[in-house]
N, C-alpha and C positions, 0 to 999 in steps of 0.2 A: 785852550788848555793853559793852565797855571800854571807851573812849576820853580817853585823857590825851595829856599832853605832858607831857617831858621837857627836860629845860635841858641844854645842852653840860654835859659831866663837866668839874668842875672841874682844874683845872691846877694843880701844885705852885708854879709862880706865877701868878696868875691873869691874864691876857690880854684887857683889856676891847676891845671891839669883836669879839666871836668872832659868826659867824653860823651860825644853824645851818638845814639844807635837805633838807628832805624831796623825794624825788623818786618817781616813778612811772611804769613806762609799759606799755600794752598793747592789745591788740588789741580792738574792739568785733566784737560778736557782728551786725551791719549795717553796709556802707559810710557812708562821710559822701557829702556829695554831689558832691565830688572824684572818687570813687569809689576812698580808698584806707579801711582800716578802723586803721591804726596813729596812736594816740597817744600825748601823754604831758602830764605834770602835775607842776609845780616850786611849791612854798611856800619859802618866803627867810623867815626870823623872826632878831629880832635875839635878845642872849642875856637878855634878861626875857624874851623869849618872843611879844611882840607880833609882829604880823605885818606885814611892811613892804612885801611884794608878792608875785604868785604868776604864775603862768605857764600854762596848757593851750591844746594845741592839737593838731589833726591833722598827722602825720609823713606821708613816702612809706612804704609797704609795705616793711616789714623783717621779718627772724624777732623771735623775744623775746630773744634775746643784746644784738641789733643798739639796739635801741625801749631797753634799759635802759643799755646803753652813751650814747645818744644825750641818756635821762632826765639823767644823771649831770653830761654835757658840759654842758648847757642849765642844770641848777644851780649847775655852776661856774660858768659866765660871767655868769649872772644875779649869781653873790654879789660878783663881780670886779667887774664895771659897777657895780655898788653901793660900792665901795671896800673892802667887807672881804679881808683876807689871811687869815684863819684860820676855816677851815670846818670844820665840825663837818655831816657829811652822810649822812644816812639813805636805803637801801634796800631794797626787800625782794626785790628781782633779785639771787639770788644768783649767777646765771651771768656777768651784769655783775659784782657786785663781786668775784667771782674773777680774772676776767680784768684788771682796775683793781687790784687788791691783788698782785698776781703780772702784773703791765705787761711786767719784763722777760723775761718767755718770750715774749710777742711775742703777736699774735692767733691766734687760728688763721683758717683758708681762709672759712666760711660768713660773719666779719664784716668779709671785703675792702671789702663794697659801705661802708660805714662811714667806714674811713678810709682 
C-alpha cells in the first residue's frame, strides 16, 4: 500500500492560504443505529499539508451520486467556515465530480432528493 499526500499544484502565482480537501462518501456494508447506512468523511489541510480539521458522520440514505455530491458540499463549506477562498479538492466519486465539473447541464432526476 501507498500512501502519501500531495500539496495543492502550484500556481503561476502562488496563492497563500490555498486549502486543500479531500473528501469521501459511502455506503456501510451494516446500518448505524439511526438505521441509515450512508456516510461520508471530509479532511481540511492547509497547504504545508497539516491538518487543521476533519469531518465524518452518518448522512440520510442516498444512492452514491447523491453521498459524493453531499461529500463535496460538506468540504466546501467546512473550507469556507474556515476562511479559505481557494480550494484545492479531491475526489474519488467520479459520478459526483462529473456532475460538479459539467454543473451547467443541470442534475439529472435520481439526485432531486439532494438539491
Amino acid at each position: 500500500m501507498n500512501i502519501q499526500w500531495f500539496p495543492p499544484h502550484p500556481h503561476p502565482h502562488p496563492h497563500h492560504g490555498t486549502a486543500k480537501v479531500n473528501v469521501h462518501g459511502g455506503v456501510a456494508s451494516f446500518p448505524f443505529p439511526a438505521g441509515n447506512a450512508s456516510a461520508l468523511g471530509v479532511v481540511l489541510r492547509d497547504e504545508e499539508g497539516s491538518i487543521l480539521c476533519s469531518l465524518l458522520g452518518a448522512i440520510k440514505n442516498m444512492n452514491s451520486g447523491a453521498i459524493g455530491l453531499w461529500a463535496i458540499f460538506k468540504g466546501i463549506c467546512l473550507a469556507f467556515q474556515r476562511g479559505f477562498r481557494n480550494v484545492n479538492l479531491k475526489t474519488d466519486n467520479l459520478h459526483a465530480f462529473y456532475h460538479v465539473k459539467n454543473f451547467r447541464d443541470g442534475f439529472p432526476e435520481e439526485l432531486y432528493d439532494l438539491v
